[in-house]
N, C-alpha and C positions, 0 to 999 in steps of 0.2 A: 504494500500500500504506500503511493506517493502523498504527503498534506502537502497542502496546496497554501502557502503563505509568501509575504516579504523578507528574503534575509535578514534586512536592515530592520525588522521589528523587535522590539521588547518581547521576553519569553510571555508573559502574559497576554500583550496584544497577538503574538504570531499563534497561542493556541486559538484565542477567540477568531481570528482570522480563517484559521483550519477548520473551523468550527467542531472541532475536538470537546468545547465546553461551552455554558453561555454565561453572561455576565453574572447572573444571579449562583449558579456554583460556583462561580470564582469569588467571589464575596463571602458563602458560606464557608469554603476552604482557608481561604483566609484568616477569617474569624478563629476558625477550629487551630491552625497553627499558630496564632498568639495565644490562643487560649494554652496551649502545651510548649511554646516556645522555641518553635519550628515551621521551615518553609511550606509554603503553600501544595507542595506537588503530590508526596504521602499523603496528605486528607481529603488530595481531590479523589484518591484512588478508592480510601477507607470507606469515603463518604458513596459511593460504585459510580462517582458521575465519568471516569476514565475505567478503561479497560487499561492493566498494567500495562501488559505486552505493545498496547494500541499507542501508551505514553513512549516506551521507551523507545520504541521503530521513530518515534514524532520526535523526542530526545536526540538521536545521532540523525536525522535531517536537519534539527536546528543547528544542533553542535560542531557535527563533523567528527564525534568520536564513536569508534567501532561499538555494534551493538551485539553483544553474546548471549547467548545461549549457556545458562548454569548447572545443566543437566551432561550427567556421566561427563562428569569432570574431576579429574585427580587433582587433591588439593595440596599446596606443600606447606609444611607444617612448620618451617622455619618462619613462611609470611607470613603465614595464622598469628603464629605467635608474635607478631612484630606489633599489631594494633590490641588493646585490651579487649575483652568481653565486651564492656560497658561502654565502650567506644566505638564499637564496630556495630553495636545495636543501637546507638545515639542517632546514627549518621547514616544504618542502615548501608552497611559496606562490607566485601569480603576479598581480604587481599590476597591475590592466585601468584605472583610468584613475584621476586626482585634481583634480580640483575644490573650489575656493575651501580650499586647505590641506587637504581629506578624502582619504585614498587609500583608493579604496575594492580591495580584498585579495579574492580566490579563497583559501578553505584548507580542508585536510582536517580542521584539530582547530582550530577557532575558538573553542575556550575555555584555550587554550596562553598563559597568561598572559606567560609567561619569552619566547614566541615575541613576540606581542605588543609588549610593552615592545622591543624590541632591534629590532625594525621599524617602530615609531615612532621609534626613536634614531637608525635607519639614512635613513630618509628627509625626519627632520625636519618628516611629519605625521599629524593624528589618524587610527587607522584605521578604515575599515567594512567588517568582517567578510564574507563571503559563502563560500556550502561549496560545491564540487565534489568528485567521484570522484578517489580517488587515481592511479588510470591516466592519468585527460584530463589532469590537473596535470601529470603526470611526461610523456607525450607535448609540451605546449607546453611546458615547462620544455626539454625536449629543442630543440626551435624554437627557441625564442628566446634561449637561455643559450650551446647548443652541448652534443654528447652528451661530448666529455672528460674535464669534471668528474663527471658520469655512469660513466662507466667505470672513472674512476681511485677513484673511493668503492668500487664493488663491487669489482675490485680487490685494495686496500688491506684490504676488509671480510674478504678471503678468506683475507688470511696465507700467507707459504712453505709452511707446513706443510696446509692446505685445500685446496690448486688443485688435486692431480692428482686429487683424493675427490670432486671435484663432484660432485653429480646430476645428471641430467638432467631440465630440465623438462617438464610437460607438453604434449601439440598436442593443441590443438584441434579439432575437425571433422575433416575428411575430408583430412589432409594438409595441412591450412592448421595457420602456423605464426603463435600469437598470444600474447602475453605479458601474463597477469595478477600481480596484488601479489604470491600467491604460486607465481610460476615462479623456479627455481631460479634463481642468479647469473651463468650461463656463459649460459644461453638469454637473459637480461635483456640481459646482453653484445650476444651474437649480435643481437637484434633492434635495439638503440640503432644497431649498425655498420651495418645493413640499412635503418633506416630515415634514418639518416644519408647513406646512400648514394643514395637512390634521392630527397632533397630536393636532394643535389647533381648529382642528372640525372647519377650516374655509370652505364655500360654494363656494366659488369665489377667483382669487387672480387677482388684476391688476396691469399691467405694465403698469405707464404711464409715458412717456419723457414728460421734461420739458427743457426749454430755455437750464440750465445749470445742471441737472440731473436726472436720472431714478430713478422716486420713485414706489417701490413695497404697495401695500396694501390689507389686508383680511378684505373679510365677514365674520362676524365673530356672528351668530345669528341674524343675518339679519344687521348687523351694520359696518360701513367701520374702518379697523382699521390702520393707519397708521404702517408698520414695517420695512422697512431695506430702503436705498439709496443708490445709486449707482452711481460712477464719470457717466457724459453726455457720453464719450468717448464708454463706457461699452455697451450703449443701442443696438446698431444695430446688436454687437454680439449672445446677449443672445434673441432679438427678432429671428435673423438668424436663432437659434438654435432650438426656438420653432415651428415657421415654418416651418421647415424642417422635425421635428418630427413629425408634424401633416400631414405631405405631403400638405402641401400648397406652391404657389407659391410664391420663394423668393424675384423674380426679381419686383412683381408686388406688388408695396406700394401706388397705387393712389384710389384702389378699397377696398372694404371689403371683407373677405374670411372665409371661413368658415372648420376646419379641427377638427382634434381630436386622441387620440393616449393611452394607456395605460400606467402605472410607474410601478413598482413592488416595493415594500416597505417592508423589510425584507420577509414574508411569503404571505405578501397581495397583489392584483392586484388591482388598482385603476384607473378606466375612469376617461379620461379627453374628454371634449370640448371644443374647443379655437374659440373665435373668435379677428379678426384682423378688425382695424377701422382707416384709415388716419384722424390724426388730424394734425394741424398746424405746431408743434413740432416732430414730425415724425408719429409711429404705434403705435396705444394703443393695449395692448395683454390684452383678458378678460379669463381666464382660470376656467372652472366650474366644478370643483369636483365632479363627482357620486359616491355618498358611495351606495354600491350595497347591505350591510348590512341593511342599516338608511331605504330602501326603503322598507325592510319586514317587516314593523310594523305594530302589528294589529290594526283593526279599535277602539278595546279596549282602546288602549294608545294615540290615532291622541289628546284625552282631551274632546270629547262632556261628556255633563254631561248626569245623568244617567236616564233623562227621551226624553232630545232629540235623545240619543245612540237606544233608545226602537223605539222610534217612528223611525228614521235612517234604520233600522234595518230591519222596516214592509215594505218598500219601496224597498229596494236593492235586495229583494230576494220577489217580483212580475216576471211574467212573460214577458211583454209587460210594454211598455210605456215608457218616456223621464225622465232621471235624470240627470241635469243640475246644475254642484260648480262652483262656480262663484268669482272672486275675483282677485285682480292688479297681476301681475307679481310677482314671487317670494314669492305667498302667502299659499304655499303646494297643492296647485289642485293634482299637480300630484301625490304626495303622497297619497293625501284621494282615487284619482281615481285607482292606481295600491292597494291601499289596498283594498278598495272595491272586485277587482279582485282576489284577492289570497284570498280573503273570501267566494266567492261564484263559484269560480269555481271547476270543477271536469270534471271525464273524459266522465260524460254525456251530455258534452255542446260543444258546439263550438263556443269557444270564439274567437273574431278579434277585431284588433286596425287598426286606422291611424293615424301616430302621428308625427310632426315635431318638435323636432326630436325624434327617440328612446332613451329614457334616458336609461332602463332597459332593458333586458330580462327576461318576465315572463315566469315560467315552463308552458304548457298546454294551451296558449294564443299565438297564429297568431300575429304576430304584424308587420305591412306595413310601412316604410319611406319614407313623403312625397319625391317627386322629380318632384319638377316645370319642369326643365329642358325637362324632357324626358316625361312632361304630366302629369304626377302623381300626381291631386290635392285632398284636401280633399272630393271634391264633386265625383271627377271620379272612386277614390277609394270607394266611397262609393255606386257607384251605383252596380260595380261589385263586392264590399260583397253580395249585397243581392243573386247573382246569387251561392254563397258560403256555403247555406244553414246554416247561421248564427243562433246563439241561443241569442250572445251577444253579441252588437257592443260599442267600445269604439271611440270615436273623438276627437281626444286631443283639438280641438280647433273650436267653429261655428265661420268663420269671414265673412261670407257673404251670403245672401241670398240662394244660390244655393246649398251651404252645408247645412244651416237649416232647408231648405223646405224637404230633401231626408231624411234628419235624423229623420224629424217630419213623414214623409211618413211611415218609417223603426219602427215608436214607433207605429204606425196606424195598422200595418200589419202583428203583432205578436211579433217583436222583443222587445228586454230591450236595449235601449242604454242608455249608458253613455258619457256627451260630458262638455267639457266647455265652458264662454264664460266670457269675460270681461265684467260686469259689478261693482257695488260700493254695492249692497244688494242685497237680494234675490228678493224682488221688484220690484225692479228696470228693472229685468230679462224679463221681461211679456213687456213691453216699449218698452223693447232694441229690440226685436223677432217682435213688430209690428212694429217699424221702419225700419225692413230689409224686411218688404214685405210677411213675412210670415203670412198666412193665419188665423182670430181669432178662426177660427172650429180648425185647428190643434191645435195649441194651449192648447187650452180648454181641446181636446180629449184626448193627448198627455201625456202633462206635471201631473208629480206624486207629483213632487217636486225638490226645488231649495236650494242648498246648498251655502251657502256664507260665508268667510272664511278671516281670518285674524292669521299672527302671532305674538303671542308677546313672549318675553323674559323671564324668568321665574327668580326668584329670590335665586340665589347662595344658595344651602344647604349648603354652609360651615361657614357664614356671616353673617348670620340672625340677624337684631333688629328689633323690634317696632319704627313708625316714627310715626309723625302726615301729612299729605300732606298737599300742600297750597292753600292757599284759592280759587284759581282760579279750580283749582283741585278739590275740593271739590263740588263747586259750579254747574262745568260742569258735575258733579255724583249724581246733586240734593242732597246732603247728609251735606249741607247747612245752616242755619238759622240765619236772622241778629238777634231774638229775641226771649225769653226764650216760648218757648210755654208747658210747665210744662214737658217735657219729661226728662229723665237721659241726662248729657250733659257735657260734658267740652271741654275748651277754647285750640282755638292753640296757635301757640306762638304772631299771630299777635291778639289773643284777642278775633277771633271770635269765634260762638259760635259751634259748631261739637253736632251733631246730635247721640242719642244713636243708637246701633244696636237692632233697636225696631222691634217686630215681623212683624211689617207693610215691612219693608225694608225688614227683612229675609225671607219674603213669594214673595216679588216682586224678590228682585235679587238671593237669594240663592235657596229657592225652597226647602228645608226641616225643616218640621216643626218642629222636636223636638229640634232643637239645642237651645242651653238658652247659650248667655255671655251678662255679665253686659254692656261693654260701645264696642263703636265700633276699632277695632286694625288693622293699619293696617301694613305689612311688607316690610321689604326691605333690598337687601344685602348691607353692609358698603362697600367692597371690599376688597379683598384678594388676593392672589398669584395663588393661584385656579379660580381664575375669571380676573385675571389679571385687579384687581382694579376697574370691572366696575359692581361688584354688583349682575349682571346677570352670568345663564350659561345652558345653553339649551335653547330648545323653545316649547311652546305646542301652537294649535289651540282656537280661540275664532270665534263661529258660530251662525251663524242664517238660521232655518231651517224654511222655508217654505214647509209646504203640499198642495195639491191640494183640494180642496173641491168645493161642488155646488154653495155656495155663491163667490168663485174668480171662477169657472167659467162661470157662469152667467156676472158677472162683464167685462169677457175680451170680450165675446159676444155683452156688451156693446158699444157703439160708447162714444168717447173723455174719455176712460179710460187713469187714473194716475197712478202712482209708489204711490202717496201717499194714494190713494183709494184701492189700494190692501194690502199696508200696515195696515191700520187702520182692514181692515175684519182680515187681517193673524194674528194682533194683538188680537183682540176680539177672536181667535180662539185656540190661547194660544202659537204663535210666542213666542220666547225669540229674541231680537233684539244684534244684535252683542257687542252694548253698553251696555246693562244690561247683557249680558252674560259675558263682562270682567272686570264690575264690580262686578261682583259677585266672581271671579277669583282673584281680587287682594282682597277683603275681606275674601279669604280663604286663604289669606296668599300664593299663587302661583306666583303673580306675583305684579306689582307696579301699582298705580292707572294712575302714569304718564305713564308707560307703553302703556298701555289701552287706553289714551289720545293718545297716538303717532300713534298709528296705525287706529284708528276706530273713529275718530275724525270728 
């Protein structure tokens, strides 16, 4: 787009001239920058009477300074750091890189002279000007400064007496939720926390009120992490705002609700699901991140090791029969079961789901959302798949009888289903199915195998040392000994005595036999800025596969069968148990043995 003005005009007359703006928002803009003690150009954008991008293309025609584009751009950390935090958000600036004394500057108002001067003073070099969009600024400004000082401006901008009056700002498209110059301050809010969120690969973010204020906190690898707080005043706005987004109802605080909405994140589209929960102190907001990326990963990388992966492998691609992951809340089901799926499907099958709720959309897979309301339970959908001429059925969830008896039917009668169910082991599984009534012939005939699942933490590539664990630690890994029994050995700190990595242990936990180290190592991250100090950063799977054979099935045919009598044959039968599988994980230096403890304990 060419604007169509006189060189020789004043920036104010050559917009009016472009007809970019008219006298009456330039007035208002005005107003609004003495009112905050800043040029007119930022408020024409806040206030929506300019389209950023629209200013800054009008900016390097007046100028004559190159106009960039701030998107997938490598930033260097030596200019970063040459202008302050509170300096580079003052003036709304991001410095890209300086050579031979020039910093050459990103800005929205490049003829800010006052701006100018105090960021030459600041970095102690000449600048060269260059104009981007005030959104792309303020997104890497967000990156690279941290969204804080972000929030605490809008904030601070809002006064005691503004927060409960917010507006609401606008959404974009179709339930996508996207934040221009001029979106209201709670939405600006809401998206800095959101996209703050999902750079530190957190799973969850919760709002929860308290007496005297709103504290924000991330999932952050399965782990809560306290991050921003918020005056009490603040809360009913920004829950307002979420609610709204998700089309939930606002008025109604005494119930639970259940909604969900998209973000856009410079190039990326991000699911969200909210749920809403009355507690004493008002609405707790639980917000769960679907990374749509995280959920195509192959069954290669979920971490089985390379002889459960084989066995894994021979089961998922049968034709018929029940394949059951089993495992708490939040311990990747869904992951292992959508990866399974994008493994084995093709366009010669006819794949269907029911799943409360759809997390994903898989290519070439049917997928049903529960809906109690209108009838739609796991069992009723499940009996009209079969009239669907199904190849492979998914059940996100057996919770009761009536669903696992059809399912168990559906694995009898040709099909492959894939279902989960809460249980604590893979054995446990067999117990759980005959406590709900289901039949031991189905069972028996049924089930291929049972996958059970935990996550733990992985250990910061950036951080690495050698530790000793302690004793209690040690102790619960059997890897143990009050007394010298002639093996290779040294002492922790408290004395005791630590067992070599003798091939007795490397054949039980680790499972390949060439490996030779002298004493046993075990690792762990220190913490870093990369880990934000906790050592960890990612997460892999620690499993225990159960197969089916004649010996447990014989066994469930039995009357007064245990969890613990299926365990002992699945063990004889060369089970790895979720505990030696993460002990063997943290001796490969993957993850922490107290890890390991935390989860599968």
């Amino acid at each position: 787009m060419t604007n169509s003005f006189r060189k020789n005009l004043g920036l104010e007359e050559a917009l009016l001239e472009a007809k970019l703006i008219n006298p009456s928002q330039l007035e208002d803009a005005k107003l609004k920058g003495l009112e905050r003690n800043e040029r007119f150009l930022v408020p024409l954008m806040e206030l929506g009477f300019v389209d950023d991008h629209e200013l800054a293309v009008f900016l390097g025609e007046y100028t004559g300074y190159q106009v960039i584009s701030m998107n997938q751009k490598k930033y260097d950390q030596t200019a970063i750091k040459a202008i302050p935090s509170e300096v580079a958000r003052k003036y709304t600036v991001i410095p890209l890189f300086k050579v031979f004394g020039i910093l050459t500057i990103a800005m929205v108002d490049p003829l800010n002279m006052y701006a100018v001067e105090e960021l030459e003073y600041h970095s102690g070099c000449k600048l060269q000007p260059v104009i981007a969009p005030l959104s792309e600024i303020n997104t890497i400004l967000d990156q690279q400064y941290g969204v804080y000082s972000s929030i605490k401006k809008i904030v601070e901008s809002l006064g005691a007496e503004g927060i409960e009056g917010v507006a609401i700002g606008q959404v974009g498209g179709d339930r996508v939720f996207q934040v221009t110059a001029s979106a209201g301050p709670v939405n600006q809010i809401l998206h800095l926390i959101i996209s703050h969120a999902v750079r530190e690969r957190a799973s969850d973010i919760h709002f929860e009120p308290t007496e005297k204020m709103l504290d924000v906190r991330f999932r952050v690898d399965g782990v809560l992490h306290s991050v921003l707080t918020f005056p009490r005043q603040f809360s009913q706005s920004l829950i307002s705002s979420i609610k709204i987004l998700a089309k939930m109802d606002i008025a109604e605080k005494r119930l639970p609700q259940d909604g969900g909405f998209q973000v856009k994140l410079e190039e990326k589209v991000v699911d969200l699901r909210i749920s809403s929960f009355p507690i004493m102190e008002g609405e707790k907001i639980v917000i769960r991140l679907l990374d749509r990326e995280g959920i195509q990963i192959g069954l290669e990388q979920l971490g089985l090791m390379e002889e459960s992966f084989h066995r894994f492998m021979s089961i998922i691609n049968q034709s018929y029969g029940i394949i059951l992951v089993t495992g708490p809340t939040g311990s990747g089901k869904t992951t292992t079961l959508y990866s399974v799926l994008n493994k084995i499907k093709n366009s010669e099958k006819n794949i269907m789901t029911i799943e409360d709720p759809i997390e994903y959309q898989l290519d070439m897979v049917n997928q049903a959302q529960v809906n109690v309301k209108a009838g739609l339970t796991f069992a009723k959908g499940l009996r009209h798949f079969l009239r669907q001429d199904p190849d492979i059925i998914l059940v996100g969830e057996i919770r009761d009888a009536e669903t696992a008896e059809i399912a168990f039917q559906a694995a009898m009668t040709g099909h492959l289903v894939l279902a989960t169910l809460h249980t604590n082991d893979a054995p446990s599984s067999i117990t759980r199915l005959i406590e709900m009534n289901v039949e031991p012939f189905l069972i028996s005939s049924s089930i291929v195998g049972v996958l059970a699942q935990r996550l733990v933490r992985l250990n910061c590539p950036r951080c690495q040392a050698h530790y000793v664990p302690d004793t209690e630690s040690l102790r619960w890994a059997n890897l143990l000994e009050e007394a010298n029994d002639g093996k290779a050995e040294h002492r922790d700190k408290k004395g005791m005595l630590v067992r070599s990595y003798s091939e007795e242990i490397n054949k039980e936990y680790i499972g390949i036999q060439n490996r030779s180290l002298k004493s046993m190592e075990f690792i762990k991250g220190k913490g870093c800025k990369e880990c934000k100090g906790t050592g960890y950063q990612g997460r892999m799977g620690i499993y225990e596969l159960m197969l089916s054979s004649d010996s447990i099935k014989n066994m469930i045919m039995a009357k007064g069968i245990s969890s613990t009598q299926v365990r002992e044959i699945a063990r004889q039968e060369g089970m790895v148990t979720l505990k030696e599988d993460g002990i063997r994980k943290a001796l490969q230096g993957l993850t922490t043995l107290e890890e390991v403890i935390r989860v599968a304990k």
